[in-house]
C-alpha positions in Angstrom: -19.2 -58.1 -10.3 -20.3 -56.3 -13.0 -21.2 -52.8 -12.4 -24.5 -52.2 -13.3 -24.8 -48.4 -13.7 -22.8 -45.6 -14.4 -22.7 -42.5 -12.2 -23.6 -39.6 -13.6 -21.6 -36.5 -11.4 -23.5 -33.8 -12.9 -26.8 -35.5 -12.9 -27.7 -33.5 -10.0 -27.7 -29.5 -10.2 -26.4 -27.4 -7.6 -29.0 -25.1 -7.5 -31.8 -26.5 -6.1 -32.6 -29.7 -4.4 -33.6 -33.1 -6.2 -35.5 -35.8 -5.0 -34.5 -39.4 -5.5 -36.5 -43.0 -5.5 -34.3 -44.6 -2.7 -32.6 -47.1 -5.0 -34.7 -50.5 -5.7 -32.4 -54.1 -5.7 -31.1 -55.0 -9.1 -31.6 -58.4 -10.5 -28.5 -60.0 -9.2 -27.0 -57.0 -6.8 -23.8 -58.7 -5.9 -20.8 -58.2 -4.6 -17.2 -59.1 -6.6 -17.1 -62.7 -4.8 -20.5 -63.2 -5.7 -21.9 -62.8 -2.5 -25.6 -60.5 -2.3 -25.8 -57.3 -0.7 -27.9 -56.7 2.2 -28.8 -53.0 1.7 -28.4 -50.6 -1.9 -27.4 -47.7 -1.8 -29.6 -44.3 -0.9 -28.6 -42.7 -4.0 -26.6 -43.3 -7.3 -26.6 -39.8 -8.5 -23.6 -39.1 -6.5 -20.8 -41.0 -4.6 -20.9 -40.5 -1.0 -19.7 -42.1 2.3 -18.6 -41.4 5.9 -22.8 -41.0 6.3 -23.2 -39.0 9.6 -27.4 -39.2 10.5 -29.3 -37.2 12.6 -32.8 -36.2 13.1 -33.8 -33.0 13.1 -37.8 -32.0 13.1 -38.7 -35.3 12.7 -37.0 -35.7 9.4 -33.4 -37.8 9.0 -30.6 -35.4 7.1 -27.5 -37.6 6.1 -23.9 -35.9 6.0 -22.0 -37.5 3.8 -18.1 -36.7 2.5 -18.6 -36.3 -1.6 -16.5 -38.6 -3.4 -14.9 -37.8 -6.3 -12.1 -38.9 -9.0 -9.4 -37.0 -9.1 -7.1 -40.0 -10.6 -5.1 -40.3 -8.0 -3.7 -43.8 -7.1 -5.2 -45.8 -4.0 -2.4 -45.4 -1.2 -2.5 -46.1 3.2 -2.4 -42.3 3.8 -5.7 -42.0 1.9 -4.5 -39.3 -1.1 -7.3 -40.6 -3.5 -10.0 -39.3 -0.9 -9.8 -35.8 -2.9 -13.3 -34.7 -1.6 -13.7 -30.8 -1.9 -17.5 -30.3 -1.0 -20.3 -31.3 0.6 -23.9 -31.9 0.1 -26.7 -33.2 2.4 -29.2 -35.9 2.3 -32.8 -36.5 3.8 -35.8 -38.5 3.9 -39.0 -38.7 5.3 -38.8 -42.3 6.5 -36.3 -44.7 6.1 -37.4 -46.6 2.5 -38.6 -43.5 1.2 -37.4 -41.0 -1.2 -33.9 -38.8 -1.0 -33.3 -35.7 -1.5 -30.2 -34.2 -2.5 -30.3 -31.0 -1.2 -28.3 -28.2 -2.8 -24.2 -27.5 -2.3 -24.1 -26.8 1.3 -20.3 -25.7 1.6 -16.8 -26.0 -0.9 -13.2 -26.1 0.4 -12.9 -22.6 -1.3 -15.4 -21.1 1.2 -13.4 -22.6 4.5 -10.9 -19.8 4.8 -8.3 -22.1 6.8 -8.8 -25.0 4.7 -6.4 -26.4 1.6 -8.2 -29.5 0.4 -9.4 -33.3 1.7 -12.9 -31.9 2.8 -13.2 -35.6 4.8 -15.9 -37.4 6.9 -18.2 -34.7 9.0 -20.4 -34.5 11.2 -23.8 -31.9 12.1 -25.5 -30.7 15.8 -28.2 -28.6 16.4 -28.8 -26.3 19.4 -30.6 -22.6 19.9 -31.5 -22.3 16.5 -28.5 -23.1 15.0 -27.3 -26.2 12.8 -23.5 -26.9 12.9 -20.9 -28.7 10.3 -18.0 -30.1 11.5 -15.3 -30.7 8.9 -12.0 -31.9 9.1 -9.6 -30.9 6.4 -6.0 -30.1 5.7 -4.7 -26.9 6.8 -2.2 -24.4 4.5 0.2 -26.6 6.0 -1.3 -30.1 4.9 -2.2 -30.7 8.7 -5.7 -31.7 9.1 -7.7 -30.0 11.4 -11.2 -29.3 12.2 -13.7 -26.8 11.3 -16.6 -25.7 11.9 -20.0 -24.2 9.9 -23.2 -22.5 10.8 -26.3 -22.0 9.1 -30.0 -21.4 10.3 -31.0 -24.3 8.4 -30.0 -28.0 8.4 -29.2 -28.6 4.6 -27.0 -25.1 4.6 -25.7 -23.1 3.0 -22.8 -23.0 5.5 -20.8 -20.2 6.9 -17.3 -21.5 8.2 -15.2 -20.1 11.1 -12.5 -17.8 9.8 -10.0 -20.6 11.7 -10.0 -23.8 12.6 -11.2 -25.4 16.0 -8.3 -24.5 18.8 -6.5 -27.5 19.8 -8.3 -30.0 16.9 -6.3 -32.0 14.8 -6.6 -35.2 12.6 -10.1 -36.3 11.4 -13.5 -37.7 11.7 -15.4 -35.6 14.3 -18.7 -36.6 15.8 -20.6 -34.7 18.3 -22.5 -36.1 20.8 -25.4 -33.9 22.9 -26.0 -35.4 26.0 -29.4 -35.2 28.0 -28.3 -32.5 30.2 -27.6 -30.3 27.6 -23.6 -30.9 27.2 -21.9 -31.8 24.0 -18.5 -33.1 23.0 -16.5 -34.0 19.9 -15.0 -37.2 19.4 -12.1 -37.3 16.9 -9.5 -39.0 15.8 -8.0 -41.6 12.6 -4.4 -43.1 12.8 -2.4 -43.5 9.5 -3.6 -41.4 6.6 -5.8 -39.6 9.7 -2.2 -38.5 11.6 -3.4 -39.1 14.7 -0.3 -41.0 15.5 1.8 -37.7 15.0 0.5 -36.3 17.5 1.4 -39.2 19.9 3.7 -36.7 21.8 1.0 -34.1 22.3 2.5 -32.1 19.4 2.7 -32.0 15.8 5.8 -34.4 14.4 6.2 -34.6 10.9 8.5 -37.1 11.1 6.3 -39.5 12.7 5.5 -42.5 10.2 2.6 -42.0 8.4 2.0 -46.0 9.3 4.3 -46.9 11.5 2.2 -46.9 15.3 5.2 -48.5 17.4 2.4 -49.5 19.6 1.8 -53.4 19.2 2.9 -53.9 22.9 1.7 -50.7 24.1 -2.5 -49.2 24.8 -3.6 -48.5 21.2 -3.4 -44.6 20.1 -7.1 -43.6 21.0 -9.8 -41.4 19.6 -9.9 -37.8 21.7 -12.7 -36.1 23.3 -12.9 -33.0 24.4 -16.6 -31.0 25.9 -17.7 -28.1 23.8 -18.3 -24.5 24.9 -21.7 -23.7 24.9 -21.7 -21.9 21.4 -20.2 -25.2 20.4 -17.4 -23.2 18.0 -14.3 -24.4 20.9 -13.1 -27.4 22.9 -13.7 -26.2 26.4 -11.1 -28.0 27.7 -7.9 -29.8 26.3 -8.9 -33.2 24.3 -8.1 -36.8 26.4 -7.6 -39.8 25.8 -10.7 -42.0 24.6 -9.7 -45.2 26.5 -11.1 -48.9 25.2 -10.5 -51.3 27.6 -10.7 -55.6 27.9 -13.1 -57.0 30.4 -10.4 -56.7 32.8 -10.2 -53.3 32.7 -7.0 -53.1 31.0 -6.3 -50.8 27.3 -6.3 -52.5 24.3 -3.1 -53.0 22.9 -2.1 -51.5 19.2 -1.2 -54.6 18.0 -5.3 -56.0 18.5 -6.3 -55.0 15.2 -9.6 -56.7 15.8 -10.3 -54.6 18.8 -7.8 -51.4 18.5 -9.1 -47.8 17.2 -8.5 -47.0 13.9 -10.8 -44.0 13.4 -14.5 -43.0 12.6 -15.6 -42.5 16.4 -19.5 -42.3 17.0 -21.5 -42.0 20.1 -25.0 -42.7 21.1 -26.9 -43.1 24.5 -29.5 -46.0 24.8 -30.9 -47.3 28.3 -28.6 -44.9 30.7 -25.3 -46.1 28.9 -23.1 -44.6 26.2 -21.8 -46.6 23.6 -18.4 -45.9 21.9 -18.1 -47.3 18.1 -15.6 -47.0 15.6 -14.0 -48.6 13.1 -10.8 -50.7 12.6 -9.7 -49.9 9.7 -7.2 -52.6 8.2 -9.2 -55.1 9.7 -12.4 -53.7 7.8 -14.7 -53.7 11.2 -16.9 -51.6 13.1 -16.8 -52.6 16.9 -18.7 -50.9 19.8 -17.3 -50.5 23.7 -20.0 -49.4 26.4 -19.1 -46.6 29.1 -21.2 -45.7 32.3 -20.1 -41.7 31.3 -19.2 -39.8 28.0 -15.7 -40.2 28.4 -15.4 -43.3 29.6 -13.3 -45.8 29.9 -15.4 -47.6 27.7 -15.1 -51.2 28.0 -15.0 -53.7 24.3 -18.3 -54.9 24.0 -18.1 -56.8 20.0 -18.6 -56.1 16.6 -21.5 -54.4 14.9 -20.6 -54.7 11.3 -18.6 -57.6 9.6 -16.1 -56.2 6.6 -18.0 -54.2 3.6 -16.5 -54.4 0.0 -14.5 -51.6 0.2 -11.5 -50.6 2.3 -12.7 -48.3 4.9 -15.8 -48.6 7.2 -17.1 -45.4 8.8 -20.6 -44.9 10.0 -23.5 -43.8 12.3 -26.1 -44.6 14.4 -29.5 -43.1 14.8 -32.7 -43.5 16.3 -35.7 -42.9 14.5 -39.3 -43.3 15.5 -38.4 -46.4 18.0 -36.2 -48.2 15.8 -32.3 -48.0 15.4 -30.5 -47.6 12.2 -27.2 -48.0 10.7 -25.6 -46.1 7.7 -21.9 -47.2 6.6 -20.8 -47.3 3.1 -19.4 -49.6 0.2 -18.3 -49.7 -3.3 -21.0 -51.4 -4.5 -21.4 -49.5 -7.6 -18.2 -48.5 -8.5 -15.9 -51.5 -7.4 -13.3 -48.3 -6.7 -12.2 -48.1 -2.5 -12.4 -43.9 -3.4 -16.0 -43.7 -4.6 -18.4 -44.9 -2.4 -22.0 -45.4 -2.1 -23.9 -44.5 1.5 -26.1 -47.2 2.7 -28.5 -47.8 6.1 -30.1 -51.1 7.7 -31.9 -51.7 10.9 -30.0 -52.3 14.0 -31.1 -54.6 16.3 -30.6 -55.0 20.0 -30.1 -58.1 22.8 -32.0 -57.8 26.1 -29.2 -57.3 27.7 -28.0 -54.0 25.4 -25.4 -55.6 23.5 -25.7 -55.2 19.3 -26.8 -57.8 17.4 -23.9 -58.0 14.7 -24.4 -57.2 11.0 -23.3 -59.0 7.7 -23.5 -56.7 4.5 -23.9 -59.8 2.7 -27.0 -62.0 2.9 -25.2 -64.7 1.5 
């Protein structure tokens, strides 16, 4: 595929908020085997992925990682995701114009924090608008962080020190109905989840290597949040995905297994579990009767983007349900990525109708 426009990183000034047209099909908007896209991106000002949605006073804010180029090869451990800040999205109504709002917090201004500001995630409660942010410690051991501010585009305040007890990447906080919230977390490989497989930090552990193919998959965490929502209140467990027999799903199902981007929603008294794959390019969903499960493997929601990773989020807005996930679309690069949405549709029976990013 030819890309058809070039990204312009300074097209947007830091100092105050722009609004963008949502971004109109091209001519011929395809994909490098030809195939058509079934969504463009939200904006082409910047590259940015991993879109976390929520909706706050009736508007939908998007936070996105910021992709940038820092010429750094493409490797499994993720080094070429060099993202250093972050900046927040929102629209009126899905279709309708983006804005861009201003910087909301840089790696600099996370005392804890060293670099690889990665995929977050945003709550709201009292007043208060939270960032969560994952990034690697003094140390090069991600953790996670989190930001306050009074408003939901920022700017951000972070925590003088990381989350106790976090570790790896890709949180997403989920506020039940009776007022509880918890973090899910978690990414194997580049993400390091699997050296924590002991319950403590091994550096030796291979960065790839899961020596789990026979065994229950290495999980996403969860852990409750204390009522500031600053702390785990208790000690992470084990997110478990299970077959319809009730049994885990083994590391070696790379078609079924946890990779990493972990998202939870609630719809008709049940809690759905999705996440992504990763190697295997798809995002699958696993129902639970209870936020921390077991969750049992329900299918896929999304079939393989162009791009290597697939992380995402589900929201629901005025009635209707949307998905955001990313691509390279634009600039045929798996490190700079474009953040997308389409509607999500449901079965009577609550399963998810699945998703090609390709309409042919």
């Amino acid at each position: 595929m030819r890309t058809h426009w070039t990204v312009a990183m300074a097209a947007v000034p830091l100092a105050l908020a722009t609004t963008l047209a949502v971004a109109q099909p091209d001519a011929a908007p395809r994909s490098a085997d030809g195939r058509r896209f079934l969504a463009q991106p939200l904006i082409k000002d910047l590259y940015v992925a991993d879109p976390s949605a929520h909706v706050f006073n009736g508007r939908l804010y998007i936070y996105p990682s910021h992709d940038v180029d820092a010429g750094i090869p493409d490797d499994d451990l993720g080094s070429q995701y060099a993202m250093h800040d972050y900046r927040v999205l929102s629209m009126a109504r899905p279709g309708g114009p983006v804005t861009v709002h201003p910087l909301a917090i840089d790696v600099k201004d996370i005392p804890w924090a060293s670099k690889q500001t990665w995929a977050p995630d945003a709550a709201y409660k009292n007043g208060v608008y939270y960032l969560y942010m994952p990034a690697r410690d003094k140390d090069g051991v991600f953790r996670i962080g989190v930001a306050t501010s009074r408003s939901p585009v920022g700017p951000f305040k972070a925590e003088p020190e990381p989350i106790r007890g976090s570790y790896s990447i890709d949180p997403a906080v989920f506020s039940d109905s009776d007022g509880q919230s918890y973090m899910y977390f978690g990414g194997i490989w580049g993400g390091q989840l699997q050296r924590w497989a002991s319950g403590s930090y091994d550096p030796a552990a291979g960065d790839t290597d899961l020596r789990q193919d026979d065994k229950p998959a290495l999980s996403a965490k969860v852990a409750r949040l204390t009522p500031d929502m600053k702390q785990f209140a208790e000690p992470p467990r084990d997110v478990q995905i299970v077959d319809a027999a009730g049994k885990p799903i083994l590391g070696g199902d790379h078609e079924r297994r946890f990779f990493e981007a972990s998202w939870m929603f609630k719809r008709g008294g049940r809690y759905y579990f999705t996440y992504s794959t990763g190697d295997t390019h798809l995002l699958n969903y696993a129902i639970g009767d209870n936020p921390y499960g077991p969750f049992r493997y329900t299918g896929h929601i999304l079939s393989p983007v162009q791009g290597w990773t697939s992380h995402h989020s589900i929201v629901q807005f005025r009635k209707r349900w949307w998905l955001f996930y990313h691509d390279t679309q634009l600039s045929n690069k798996n490190h700079l990525r474009s953040a997308k949405m389409t509607e999500l549709f449901f079965n009577a029976d609550g399963t998810i109708k699945p998703i090609d990013p390709f309409t042919d």
